[in-house]
C-alpha positions as CSV (number, residue, x, y, z in Angstrom):
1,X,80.7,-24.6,28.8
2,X,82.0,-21.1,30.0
3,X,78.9,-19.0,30.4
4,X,81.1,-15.7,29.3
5,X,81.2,-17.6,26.0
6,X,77.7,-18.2,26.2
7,X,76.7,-14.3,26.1
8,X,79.2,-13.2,23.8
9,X,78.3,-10.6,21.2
10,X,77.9,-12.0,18.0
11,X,80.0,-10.2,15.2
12,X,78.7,-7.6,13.1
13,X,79.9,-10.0,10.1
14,X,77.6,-13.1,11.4
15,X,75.1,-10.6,12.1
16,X,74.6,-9.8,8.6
17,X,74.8,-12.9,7.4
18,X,72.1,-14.3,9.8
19,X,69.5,-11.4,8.4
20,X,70.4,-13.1,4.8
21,X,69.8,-16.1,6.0
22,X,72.7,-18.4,4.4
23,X,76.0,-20.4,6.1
24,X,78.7,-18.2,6.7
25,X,80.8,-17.7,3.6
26,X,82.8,-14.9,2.0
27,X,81.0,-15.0,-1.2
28,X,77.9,-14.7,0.8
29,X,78.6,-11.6,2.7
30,X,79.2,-9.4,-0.5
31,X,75.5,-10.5,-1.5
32,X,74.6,-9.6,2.1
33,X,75.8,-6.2,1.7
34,X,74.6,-6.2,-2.1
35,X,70.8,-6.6,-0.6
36,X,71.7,-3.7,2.1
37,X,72.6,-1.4,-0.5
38,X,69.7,-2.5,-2.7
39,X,67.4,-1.6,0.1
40,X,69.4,1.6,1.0
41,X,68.7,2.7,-2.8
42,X,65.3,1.8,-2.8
43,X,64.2,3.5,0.2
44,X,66.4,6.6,-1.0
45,X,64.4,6.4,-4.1
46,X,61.3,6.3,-2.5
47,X,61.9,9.3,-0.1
48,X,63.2,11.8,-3.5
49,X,59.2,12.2,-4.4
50,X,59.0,16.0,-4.3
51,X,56.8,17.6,-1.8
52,X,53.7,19.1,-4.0
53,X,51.0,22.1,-3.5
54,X,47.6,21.5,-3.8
55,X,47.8,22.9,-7.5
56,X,50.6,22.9,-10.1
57,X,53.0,25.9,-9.5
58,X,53.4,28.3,-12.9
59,X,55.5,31.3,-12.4
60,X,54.0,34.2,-14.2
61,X,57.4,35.4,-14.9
62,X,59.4,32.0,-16.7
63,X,63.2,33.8,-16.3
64,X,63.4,32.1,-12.6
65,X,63.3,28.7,-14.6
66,X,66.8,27.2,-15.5
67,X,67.2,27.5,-19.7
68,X,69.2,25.0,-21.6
69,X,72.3,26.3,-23.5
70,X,73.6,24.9,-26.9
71,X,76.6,25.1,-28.5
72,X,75.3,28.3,-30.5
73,X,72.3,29.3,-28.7
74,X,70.4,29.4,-25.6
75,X,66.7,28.2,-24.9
76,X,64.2,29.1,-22.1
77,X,61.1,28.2,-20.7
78,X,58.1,29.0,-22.8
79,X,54.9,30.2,-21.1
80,X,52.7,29.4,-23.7
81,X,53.8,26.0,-22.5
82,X,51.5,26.2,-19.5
83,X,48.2,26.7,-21.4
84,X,48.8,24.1,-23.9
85,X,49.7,21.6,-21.1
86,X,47.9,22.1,-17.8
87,X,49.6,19.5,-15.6
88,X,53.2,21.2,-16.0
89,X,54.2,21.8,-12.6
90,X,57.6,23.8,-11.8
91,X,60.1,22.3,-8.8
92,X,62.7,24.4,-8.1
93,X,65.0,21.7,-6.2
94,X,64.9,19.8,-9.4
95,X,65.8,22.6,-11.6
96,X,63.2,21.6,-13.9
97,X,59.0,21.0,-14.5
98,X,57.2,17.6,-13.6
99,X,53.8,16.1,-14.3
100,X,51.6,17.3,-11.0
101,X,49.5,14.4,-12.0
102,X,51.8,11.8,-12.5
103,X,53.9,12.9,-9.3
104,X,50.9,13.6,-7.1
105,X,49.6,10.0,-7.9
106,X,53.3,8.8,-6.7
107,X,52.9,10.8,-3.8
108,X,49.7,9.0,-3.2
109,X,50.7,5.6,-4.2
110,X,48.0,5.7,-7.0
111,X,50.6,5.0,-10.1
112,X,50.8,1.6,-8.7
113,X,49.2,0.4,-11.6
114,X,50.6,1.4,-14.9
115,X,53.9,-0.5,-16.4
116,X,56.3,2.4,-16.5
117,X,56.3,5.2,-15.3
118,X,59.3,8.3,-16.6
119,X,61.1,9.3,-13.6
120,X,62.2,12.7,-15.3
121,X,58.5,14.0,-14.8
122,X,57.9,11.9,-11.8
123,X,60.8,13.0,-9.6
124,X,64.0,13.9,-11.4
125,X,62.6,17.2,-13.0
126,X,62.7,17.4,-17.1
127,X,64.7,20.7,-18.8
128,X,65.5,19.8,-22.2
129,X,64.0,22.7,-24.1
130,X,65.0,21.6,-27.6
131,X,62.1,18.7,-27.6
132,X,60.0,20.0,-25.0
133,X,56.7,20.0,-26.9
134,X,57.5,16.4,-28.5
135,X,58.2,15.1,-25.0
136,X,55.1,16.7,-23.7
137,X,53.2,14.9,-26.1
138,X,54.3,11.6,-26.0
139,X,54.1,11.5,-21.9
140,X,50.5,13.1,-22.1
141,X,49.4,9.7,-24.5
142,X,51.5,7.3,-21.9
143,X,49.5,4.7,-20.2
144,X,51.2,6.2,-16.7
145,X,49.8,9.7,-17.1
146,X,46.5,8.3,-18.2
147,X,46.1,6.0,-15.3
148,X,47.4,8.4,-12.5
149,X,45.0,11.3,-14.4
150,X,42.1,8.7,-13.6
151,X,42.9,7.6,-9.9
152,X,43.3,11.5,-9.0
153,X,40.0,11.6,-10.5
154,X,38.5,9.2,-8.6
155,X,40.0,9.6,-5.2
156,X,39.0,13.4,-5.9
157,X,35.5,12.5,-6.4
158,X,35.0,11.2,-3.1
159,X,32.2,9.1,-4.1
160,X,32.7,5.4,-3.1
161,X,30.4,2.6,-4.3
162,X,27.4,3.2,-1.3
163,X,27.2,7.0,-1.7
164,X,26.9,6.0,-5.9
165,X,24.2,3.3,-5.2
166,X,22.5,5.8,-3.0
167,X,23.1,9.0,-5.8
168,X,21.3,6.2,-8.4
169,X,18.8,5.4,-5.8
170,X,17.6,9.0,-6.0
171,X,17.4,9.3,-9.4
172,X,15.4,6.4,-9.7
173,X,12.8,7.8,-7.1
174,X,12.9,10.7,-9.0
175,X,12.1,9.1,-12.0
176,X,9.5,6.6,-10.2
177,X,8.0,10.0,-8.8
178,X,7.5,11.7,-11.9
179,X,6.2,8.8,-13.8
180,X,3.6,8.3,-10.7
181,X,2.1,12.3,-10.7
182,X,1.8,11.8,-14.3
183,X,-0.6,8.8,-13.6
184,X,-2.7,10.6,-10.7
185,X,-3.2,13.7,-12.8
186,X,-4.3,11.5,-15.2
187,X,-6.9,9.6,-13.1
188,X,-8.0,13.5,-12.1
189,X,-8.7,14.8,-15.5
190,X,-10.7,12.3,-16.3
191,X,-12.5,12.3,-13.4
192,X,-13.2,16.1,-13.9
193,X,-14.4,15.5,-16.6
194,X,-16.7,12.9,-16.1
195,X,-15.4,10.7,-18.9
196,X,-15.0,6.9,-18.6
197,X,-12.0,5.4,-17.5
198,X,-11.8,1.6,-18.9
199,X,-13.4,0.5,-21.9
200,X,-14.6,-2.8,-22.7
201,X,-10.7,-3.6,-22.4
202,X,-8.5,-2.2,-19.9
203,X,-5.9,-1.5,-22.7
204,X,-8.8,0.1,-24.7
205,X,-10.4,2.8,-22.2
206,X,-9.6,6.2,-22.1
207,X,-6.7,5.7,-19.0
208,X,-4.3,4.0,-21.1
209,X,-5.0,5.8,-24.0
210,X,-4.5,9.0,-22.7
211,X,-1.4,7.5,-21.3
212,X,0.0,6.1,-24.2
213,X,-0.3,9.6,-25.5
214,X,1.8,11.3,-22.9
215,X,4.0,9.2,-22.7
216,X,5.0,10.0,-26.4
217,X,6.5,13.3,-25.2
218,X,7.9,11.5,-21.8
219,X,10.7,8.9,-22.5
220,X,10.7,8.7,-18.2
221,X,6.6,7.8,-18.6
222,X,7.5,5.3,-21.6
223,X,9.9,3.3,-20.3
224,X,7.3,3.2,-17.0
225,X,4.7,1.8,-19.1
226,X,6.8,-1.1,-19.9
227,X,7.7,-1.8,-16.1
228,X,5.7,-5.5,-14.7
229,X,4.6,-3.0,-11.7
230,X,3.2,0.1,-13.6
231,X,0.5,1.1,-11.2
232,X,-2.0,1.1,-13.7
233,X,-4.3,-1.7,-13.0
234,X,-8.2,-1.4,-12.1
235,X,-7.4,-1.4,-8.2
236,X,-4.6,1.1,-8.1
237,X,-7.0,3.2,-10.7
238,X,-10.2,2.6,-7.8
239,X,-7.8,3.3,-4.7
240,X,-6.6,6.9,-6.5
241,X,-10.5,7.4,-7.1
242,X,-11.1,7.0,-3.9
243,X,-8.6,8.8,-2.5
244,X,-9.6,12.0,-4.4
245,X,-13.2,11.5,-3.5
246,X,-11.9,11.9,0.4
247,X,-10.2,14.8,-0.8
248,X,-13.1,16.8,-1.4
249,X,-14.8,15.7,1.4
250,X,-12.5,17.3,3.5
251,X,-12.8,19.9,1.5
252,X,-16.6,20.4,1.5
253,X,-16.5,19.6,5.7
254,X,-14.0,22.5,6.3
255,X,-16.3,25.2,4.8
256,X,-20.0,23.3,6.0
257,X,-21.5,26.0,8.8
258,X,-25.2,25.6,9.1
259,X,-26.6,22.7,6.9
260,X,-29.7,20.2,5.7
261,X,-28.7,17.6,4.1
262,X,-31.3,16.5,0.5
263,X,-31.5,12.7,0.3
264,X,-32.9,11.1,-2.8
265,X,-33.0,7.1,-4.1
266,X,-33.0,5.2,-7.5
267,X,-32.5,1.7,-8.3
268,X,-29.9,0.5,-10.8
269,X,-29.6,-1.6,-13.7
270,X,-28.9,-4.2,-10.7
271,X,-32.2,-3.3,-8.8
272,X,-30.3,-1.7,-5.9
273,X,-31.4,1.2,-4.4
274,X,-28.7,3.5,-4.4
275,X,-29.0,6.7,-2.1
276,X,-27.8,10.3,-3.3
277,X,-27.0,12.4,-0.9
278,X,-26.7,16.5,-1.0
279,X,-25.3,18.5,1.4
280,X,-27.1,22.4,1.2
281,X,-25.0,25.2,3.8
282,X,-23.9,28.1,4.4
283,X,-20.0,29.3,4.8
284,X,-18.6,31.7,6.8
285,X,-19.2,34.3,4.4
286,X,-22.9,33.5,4.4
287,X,-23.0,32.2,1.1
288,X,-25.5,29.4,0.1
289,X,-23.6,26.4,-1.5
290,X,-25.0,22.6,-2.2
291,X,-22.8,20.2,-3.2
292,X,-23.1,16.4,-4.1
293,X,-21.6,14.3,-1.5
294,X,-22.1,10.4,-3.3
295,X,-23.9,7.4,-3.8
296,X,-25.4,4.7,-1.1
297,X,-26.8,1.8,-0.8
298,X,-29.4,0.3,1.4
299,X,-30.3,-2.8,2.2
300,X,-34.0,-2.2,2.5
301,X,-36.5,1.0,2.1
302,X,-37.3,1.9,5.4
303,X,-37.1,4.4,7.9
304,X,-34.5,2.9,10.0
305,X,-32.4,2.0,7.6
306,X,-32.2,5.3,5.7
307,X,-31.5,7.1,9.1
308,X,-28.7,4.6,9.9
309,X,-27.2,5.0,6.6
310,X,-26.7,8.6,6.7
C-alpha cells in the first residue's frame, strides 16, 4: 500500500457525507446539504432575537414609528396604545412593536414551554395598524404570553424553594410566638389576681376558659388551641408559674438594702408545716418595704431545721 495514499485528504464531498452518516450516494448528498442548511436556518433564527432594555421602550413622541399606508389612507401608531397594553415594546430594526414579555422570555429561554409562540411579536416586529387592537387582544389571552408573563415573574422573584420554606418558616414562628405571649399573659393575669387556674377539670378552670374567650377575637390563638402540642397542660401552666415567681425575686433582691427577714408556720389540710417567709428592707431611697417571698416546708419543727431552711 502506498503510504501517500494512505494520508490523502478526503474530499470535501465524502466529508459531508461521513457527518450524515450514510454510503456514499448522490441522492444522499442533497440530504447532506439539506440538514446543513436546516441547521444554517436554525441557528440564523435563533441569533435574530432582538437585543432588549431592562424595560419596554415607548417613545413619547409616536411619529418616529413606521405607519401603514392604504390604498386611501394612512395609519400611525397610537399612544394611547401604550397605556392600554403595557408590554408593547418598540424595536426600531424591526420597524415595528414586540411583546417585551414574550421576547424577553425568548431571550431567556423561558418560552420553552408554551405550544406556539407568534414570531411577529417575538422577533419579526408587528405594524399592521388596521387590526392593531384585535391583534393585541388575542396575543395578550395566548397561552405563550401567559406562560412567558409567569416565568418572568418567577425568575424575577428570586425566591427559590429554600428561601420560600425559610419565608414560611418565619411566619410560622411568628404565629407560634404570638399564640405563646397570649398564653403567658394569660397565666399572669390570673396570677395577679389571685384567681384559680384549673377547676375540678382542666378544660373547666379559669385558664382555658379565659382562653377559649380570646381566642374568639384571635383566629392565630384558635387554630393554636386545636394543635396536639398547645402548651396548655398543668406542667407547662406550673413551669410559667414558676418562672414568674423567680421574676420577682430578682426583682425584690435588686432593691433589698438593709433587711430582717419575718418567718411564720401553719399546717395544711395535709398536716404539713408550711413556712411563710417576709422579707422587711429598706431601698436606696430609704423607704421601708416588706414583701412576701413564699411558702416552705419543713420536715420537722425545730431549731435546726428552720435555720437550714431559710
Amino acid at each position: 500500500m502506498d503510504i501517500k495514499k494512505f494520508f490523502t485528504a478526503i474530499p470535501r464531498h465524502a466529508q459531508t457525507l461521513l457527518r450524515v452518516g450514510t454510503t456514499p450516494d448522490s441522492n444522499v448528498e442533497v440530504v447532506g446539504e439539506d440538514v446543513k442548511e436546516k441547521t444554517e436556518k436554525r441557528v440564523t433564527s435563533q441569533t435574530r432575537l432582538p437585543i432588549l432594555p431592562p424595560v419596554p421602550y415607548q417613545p413619547r413622541d409616536v411619529n418616529c414609528m413606521p405607519v401603514q399606508r392604504l390604498a386611501k389612507r394612512t395609519l400611525c401608531f397610537q399612544r394611547a396604545w401604550f397605556d392600554s397594553f403595557p408590554w408593547l415594546h418598540f424595536d426600531a430594526n424591526v420597524s415595528g412593536v414586540l411583546c417585551f414579555t414574550c421576547a424577553k422570555a425568548a431571550c431567556m429561554d423561558l418560552a420553552g414551554m408554551a405550544r406556539y409562540s407568534e414570531d411577529t411579536f417575538v422577533s419579526k416586529g408587528f405594524c399592521n395598524w388596521k387590526k392593531a387592537i384585535e391583534k393585541f387582544k388575542i396575543h395578550e389571552k395566548t397561552s405563550a404570553h401567559m406562560i412567558s408573563h409567569s416565568n418572568l415573574k418567577f425568575r424575577s422573584s428570586n425566591n427559590n424553594v429554600d428561601a420560600q420554606l425559610s419565608t414560611h418558616h418565619l411566619e410560622e414562628q411568628t404565629k407560634a410566638r404570638n399564640a405563646l405571649l397570649k398564653i403567658v399573659t394569660t397565666v399572669q393575669y390570673l396570677a395577679q389576681q389571685g384567681l384559680a387556674i384549673r377547676g375540678k377539670e382542666s378544660s373547666d378552670g379559669n385558664f382555658m376558659k379565659l382562653l377559649e374567650l380570646r381566642s374568639n377575637d384571635d383566629v392565630v390563638l384558635q387554630r393554636w388551641l386545636t394543635r396536639t402540642t398547645s402548651y396548655t397542660s398543668v406542667a407547662v401552666q406550673n413551669e410559667l408559674l414558676k418562672i414568674m415567681a423567680h421574676m420577682v425575686l430578682r426583682n425584690i433582691c435588686k432593691n433589698v438594702g438593709l433587711f430582717a427577714v419575718i418567718v411564720d408556720g401553719t399546717q395544711d389540710i395535709q398536716g404539713v408545716e408550711q413556712e411563710a417567709i417576709c422579707v422587711r428592707y429598706i431601698d436606696d431611697a430609704y423607704d421601708v418595704h416588706e414583701d412576701f417571698i413564699g411558702l416552705y416546708s419543713v420536715s420537722e419543727m425545730t431549731g435546726a431545721s428552720l435555720s437550714n431552711m431559710l
